[in-house]
C-alpha positions as a Markdown table, in Angstrom:
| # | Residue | x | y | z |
|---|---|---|---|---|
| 1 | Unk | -22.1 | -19.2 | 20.2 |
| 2 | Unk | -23.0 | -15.5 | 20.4 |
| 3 | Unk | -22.7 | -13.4 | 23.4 |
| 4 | Unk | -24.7 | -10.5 | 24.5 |
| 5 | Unk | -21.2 | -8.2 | 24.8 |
| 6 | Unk | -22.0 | -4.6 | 23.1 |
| 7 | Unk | -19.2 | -2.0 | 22.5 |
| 8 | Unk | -20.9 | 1.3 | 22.7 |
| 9 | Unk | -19.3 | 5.0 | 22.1 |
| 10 | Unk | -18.7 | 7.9 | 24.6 |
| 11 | Unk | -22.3 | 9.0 | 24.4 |
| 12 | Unk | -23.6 | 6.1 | 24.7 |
| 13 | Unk | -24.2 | 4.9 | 21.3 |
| 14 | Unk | -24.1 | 1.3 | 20.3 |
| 15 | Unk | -20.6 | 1.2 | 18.1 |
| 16 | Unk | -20.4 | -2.7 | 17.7 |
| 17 | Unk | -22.0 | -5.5 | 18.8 |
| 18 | Unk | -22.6 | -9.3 | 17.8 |
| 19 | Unk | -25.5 | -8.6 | 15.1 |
| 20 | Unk | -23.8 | -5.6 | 13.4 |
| 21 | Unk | -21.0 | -5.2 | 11.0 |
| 22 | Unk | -19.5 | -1.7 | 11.7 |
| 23 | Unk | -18.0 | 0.4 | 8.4 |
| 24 | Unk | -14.2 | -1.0 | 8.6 |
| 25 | Unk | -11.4 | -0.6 | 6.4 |
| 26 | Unk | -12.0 | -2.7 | 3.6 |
| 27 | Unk | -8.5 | -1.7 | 1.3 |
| 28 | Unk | -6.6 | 1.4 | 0.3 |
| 29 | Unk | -6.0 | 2.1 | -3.5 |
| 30 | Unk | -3.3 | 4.6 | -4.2 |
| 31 | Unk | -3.6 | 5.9 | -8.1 |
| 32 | Unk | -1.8 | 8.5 | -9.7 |
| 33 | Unk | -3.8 | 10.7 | -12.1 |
| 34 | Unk | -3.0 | 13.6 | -14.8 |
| 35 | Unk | -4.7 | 17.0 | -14.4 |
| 36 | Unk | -6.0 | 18.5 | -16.7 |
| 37 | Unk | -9.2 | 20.7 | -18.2 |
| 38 | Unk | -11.2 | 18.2 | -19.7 |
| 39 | Unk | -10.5 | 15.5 | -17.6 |
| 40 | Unk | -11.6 | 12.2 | -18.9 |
| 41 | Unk | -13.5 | 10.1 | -16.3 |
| 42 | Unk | -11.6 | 7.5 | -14.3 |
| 43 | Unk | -13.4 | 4.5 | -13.0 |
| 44 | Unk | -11.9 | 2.2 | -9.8 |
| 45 | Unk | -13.2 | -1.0 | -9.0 |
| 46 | Unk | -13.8 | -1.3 | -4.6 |
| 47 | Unk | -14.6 | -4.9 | -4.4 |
| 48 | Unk | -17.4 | -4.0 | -2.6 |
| 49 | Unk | -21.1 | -5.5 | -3.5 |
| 50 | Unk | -23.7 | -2.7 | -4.2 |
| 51 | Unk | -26.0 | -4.2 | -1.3 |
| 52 | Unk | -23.0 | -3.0 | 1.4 |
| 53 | Unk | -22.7 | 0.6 | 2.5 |
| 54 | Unk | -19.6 | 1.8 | 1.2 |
| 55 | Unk | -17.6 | 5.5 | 2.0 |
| 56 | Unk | -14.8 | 6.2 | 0.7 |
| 57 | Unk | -12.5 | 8.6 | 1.9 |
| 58 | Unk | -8.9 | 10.3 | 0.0 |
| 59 | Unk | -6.4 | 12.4 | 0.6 |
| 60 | Unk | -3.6 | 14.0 | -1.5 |
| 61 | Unk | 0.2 | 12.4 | -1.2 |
| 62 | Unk | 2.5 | 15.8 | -2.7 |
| 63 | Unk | -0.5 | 18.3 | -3.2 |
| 64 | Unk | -3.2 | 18.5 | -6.2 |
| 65 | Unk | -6.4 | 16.9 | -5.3 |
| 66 | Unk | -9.4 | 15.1 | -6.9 |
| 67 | Unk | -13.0 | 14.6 | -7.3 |
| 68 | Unk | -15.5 | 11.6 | -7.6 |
| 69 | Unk | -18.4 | 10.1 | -7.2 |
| 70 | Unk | -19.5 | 7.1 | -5.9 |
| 71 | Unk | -21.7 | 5.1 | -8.5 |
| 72 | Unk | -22.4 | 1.2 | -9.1 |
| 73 | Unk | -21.2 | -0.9 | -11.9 |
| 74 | Unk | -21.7 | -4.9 | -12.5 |
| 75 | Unk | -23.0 | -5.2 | -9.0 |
| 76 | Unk | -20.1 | -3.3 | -7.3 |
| 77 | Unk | -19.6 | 0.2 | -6.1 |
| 78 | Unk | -16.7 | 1.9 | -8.2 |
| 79 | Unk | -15.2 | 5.0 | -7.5 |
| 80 | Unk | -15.5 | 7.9 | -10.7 |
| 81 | Unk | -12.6 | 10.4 | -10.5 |
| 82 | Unk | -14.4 | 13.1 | -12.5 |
| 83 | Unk | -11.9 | 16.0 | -11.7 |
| 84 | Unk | -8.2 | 16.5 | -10.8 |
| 85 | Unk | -5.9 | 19.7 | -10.4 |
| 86 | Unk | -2.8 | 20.3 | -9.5 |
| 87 | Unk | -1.7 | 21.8 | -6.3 |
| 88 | Unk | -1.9 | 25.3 | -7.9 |
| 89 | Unk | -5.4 | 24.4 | -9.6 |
| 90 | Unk | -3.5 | 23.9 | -12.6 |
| 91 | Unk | -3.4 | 21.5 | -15.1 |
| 92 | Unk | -0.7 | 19.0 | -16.6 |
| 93 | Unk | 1.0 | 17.4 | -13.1 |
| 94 | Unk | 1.1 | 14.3 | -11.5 |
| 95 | Unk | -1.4 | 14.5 | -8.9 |
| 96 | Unk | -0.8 | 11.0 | -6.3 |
| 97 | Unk | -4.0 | 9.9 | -4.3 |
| 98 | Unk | -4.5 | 7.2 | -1.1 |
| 99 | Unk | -8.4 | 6.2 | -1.2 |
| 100 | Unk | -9.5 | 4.5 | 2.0 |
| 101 | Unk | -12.5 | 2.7 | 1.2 |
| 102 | Unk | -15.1 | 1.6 | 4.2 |
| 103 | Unk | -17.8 | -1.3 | 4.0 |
| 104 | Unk | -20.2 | -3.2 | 6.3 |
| 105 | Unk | -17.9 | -6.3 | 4.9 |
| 106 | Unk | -16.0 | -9.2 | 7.4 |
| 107 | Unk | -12.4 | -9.2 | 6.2 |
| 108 | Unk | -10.8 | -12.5 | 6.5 |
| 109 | Unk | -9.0 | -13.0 | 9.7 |
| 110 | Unk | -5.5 | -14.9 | 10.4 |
| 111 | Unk | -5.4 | -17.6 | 11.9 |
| 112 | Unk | -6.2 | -16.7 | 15.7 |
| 113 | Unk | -8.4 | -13.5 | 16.4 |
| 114 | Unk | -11.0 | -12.7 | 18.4 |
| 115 | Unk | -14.1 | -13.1 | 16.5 |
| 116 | Unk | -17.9 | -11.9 | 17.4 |
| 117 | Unk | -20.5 | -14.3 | 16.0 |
| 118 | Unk | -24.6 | -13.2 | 15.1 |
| 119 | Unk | -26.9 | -16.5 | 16.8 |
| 120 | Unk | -26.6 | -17.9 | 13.3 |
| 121 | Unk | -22.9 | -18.7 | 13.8 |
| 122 | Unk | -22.2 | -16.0 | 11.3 |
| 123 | Unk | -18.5 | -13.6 | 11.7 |
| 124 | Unk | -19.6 | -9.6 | 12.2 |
| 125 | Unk | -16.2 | -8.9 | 13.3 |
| 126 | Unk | -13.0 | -9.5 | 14.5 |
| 127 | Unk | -10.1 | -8.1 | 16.4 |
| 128 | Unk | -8.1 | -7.4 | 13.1 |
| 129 | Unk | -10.6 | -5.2 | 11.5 |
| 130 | Unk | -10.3 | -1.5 | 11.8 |
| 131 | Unk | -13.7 | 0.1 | 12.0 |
| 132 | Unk | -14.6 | 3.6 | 10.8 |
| 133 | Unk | -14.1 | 4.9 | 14.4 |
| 134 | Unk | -14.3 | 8.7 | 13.8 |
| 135 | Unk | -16.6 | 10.3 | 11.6 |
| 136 | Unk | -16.3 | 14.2 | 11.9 |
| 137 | Unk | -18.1 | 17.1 | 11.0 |
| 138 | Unk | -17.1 | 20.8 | 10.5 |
| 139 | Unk | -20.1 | 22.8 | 10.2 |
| 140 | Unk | -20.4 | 25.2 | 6.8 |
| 141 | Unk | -18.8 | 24.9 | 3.9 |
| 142 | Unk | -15.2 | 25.9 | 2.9 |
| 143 | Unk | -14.0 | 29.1 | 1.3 |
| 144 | Unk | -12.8 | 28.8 | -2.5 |
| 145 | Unk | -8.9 | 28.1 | -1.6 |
| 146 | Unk | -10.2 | 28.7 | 1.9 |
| 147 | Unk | -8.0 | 26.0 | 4.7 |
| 148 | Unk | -8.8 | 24.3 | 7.6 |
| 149 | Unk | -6.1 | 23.3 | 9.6 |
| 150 | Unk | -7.6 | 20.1 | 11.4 |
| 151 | Unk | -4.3 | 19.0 | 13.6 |
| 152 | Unk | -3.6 | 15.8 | 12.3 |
| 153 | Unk | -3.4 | 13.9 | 9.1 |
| 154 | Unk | -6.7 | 13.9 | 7.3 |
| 155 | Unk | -8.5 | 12.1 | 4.3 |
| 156 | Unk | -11.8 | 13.4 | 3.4 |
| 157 | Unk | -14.6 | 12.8 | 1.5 |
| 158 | Unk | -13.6 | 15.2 | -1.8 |
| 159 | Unk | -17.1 | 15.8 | -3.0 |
| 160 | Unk | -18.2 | 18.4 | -5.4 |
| 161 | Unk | -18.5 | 21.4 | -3.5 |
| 162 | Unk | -19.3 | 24.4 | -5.4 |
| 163 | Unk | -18.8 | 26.5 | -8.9 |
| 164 | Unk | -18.1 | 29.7 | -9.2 |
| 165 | Unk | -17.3 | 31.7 | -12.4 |
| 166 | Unk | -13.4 | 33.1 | -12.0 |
| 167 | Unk | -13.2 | 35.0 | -15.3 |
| 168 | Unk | -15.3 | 37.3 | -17.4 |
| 169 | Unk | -13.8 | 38.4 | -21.2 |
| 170 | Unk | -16.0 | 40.9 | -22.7 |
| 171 | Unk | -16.8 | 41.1 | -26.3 |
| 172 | Unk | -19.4 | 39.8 | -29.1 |
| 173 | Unk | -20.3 | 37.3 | -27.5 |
| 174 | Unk | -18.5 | 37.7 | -24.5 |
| 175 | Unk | -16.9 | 34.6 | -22.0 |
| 176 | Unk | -17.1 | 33.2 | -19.2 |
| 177 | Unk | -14.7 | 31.2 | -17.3 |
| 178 | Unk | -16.5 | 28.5 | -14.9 |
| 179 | Unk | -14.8 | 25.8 | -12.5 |
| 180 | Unk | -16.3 | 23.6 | -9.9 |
| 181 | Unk | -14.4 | 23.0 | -6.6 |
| 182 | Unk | -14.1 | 20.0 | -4.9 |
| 183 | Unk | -12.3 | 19.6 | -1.1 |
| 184 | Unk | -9.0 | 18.1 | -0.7 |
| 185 | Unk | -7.3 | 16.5 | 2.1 |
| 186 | Unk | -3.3 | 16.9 | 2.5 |
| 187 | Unk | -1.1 | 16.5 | 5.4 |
| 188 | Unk | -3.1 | 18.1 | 8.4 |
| 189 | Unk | -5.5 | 20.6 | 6.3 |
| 190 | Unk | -8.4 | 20.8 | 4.3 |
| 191 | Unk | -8.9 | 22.7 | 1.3 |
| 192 | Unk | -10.7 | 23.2 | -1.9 |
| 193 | Unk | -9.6 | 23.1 | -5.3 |
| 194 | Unk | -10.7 | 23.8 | -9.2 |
| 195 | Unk | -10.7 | 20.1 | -10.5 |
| 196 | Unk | -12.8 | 20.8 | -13.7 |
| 197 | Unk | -13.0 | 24.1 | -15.7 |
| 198 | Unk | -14.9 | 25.1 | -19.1 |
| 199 | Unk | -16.1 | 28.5 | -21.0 |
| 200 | Unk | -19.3 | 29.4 | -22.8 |
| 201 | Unk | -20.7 | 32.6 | -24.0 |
| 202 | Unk | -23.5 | 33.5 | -21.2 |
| 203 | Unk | -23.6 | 33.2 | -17.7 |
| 204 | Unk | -26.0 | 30.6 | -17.9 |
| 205 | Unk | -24.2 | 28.5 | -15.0 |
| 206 | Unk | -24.9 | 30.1 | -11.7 |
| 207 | Unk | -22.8 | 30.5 | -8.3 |
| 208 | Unk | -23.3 | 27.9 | -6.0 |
| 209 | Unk | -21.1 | 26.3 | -2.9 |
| 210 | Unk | -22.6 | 23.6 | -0.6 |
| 211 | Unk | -22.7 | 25.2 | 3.4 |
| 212 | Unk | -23.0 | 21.1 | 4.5 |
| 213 | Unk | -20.7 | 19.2 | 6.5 |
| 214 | Unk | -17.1 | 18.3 | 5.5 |
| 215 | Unk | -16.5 | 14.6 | 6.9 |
| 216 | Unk | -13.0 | 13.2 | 7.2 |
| 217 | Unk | -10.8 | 10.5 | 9.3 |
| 218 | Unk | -7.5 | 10.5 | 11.1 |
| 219 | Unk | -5.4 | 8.7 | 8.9 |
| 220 | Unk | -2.9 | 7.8 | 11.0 |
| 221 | Unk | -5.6 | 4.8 | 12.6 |
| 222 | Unk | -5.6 | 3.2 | 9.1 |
| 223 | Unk | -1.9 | 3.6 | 7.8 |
């Protein structure tokens, strides 16, 4: 039988309650990738349905960092790693990644837990889940290499977040040296890194970094 109990935040917000299925901690996928300039596209399958809200969050396990894209494939959303650099924005080094990926999905319980039913008798949540319980926001965007030191250990949502053209060569033609930056989450600070990198012979590509929001979690509730 449902109950009317609501779990509601500091500010009053409603958090949980018996009809809703908060963002919780669905699984976390560690992967090891290669850097390198290309960097062929890797694909990781979530689990989760398409229909669910999904966020996923990373962080870097011995420096580097990576970015991706969220996109959906045979009804599922799959994580597309579509840049990866070293800790030095190099290329050619291990680079070792924890994703923490968040749905709207009811986890299967043990045996005995605390449950919360909808008035159809259907499971929105139970004591074992771990719902997305912080979700911060620094205001503007990051410096290239630029660092925020946050305080405690951080996964973030490492997102595109800029290009920038880092070397000119004249000559006949002359070239141009482009990378996109991506942020990256290790140990207690956030960063951002080259993950991809390419040249062509006019400056067609422009200067751009993204002054939004930078949203991460406290890893230390989910590990």
């Amino acid at each position: 039988m449902a109950f009317g109990m609501e779990i509601r935040q500091a500010d009053g917000t409603l958090w949980m309650s018996p009809e809703v299925t908060p963002l919780n901690l669905i699984k976390k996928i560690s992967q090891t990738f290669t850097a390198s300039y290309p960097f062929t596209a890797t694909t990781i399958a979530t689990g989760v349905p398409s229909g669910n809200a999904c966020m996923v969050f990373c962080k870097s396990t011995s420096g580097g960092g990576v970015a991706y894209t969220m996109d959906i494939s045979g009804g599922y959303w799959v994580i597309t790693v579509r840049g990866c650099s070293t800790e030095n924005g190099g290329s050619g080094g291990s680079v070792p990644i924890t994703f923490y990926v968040f749905a709207n999905m009811v986890t299967t319980p043990s045996r005995y837990s605390l449950a919360y039913y909808d008035a159809d008798g259907v499971m929105r949540w139970h004591a074992e889940m771990r719902p997305l319980e912080v979700l911060t926001q620094t205001p503007g965007g990051v410096p290239p290499r630029g660092k925020i030191e946050i305080g405690f250990n951080v996964a973030v949502c490492s997102v595109y977040s800029g290009t920038q053209m880092v070397l000119y060569q004249g000559g006949t033609p002359p070239l141009y040296t482009w990378m996109n930056f991506a942020y990256r989450a290790y140990g207690t600070n956030v960063v951002e890194l080259p993950v991809a990198a390419w040249q062509e012979n006019s400056s067609s590509a422009y200067k751009s970094f993204i002054n939004g929001a930078i949203y991460y979690i406290k890893t230390d509730n989910y590990d």
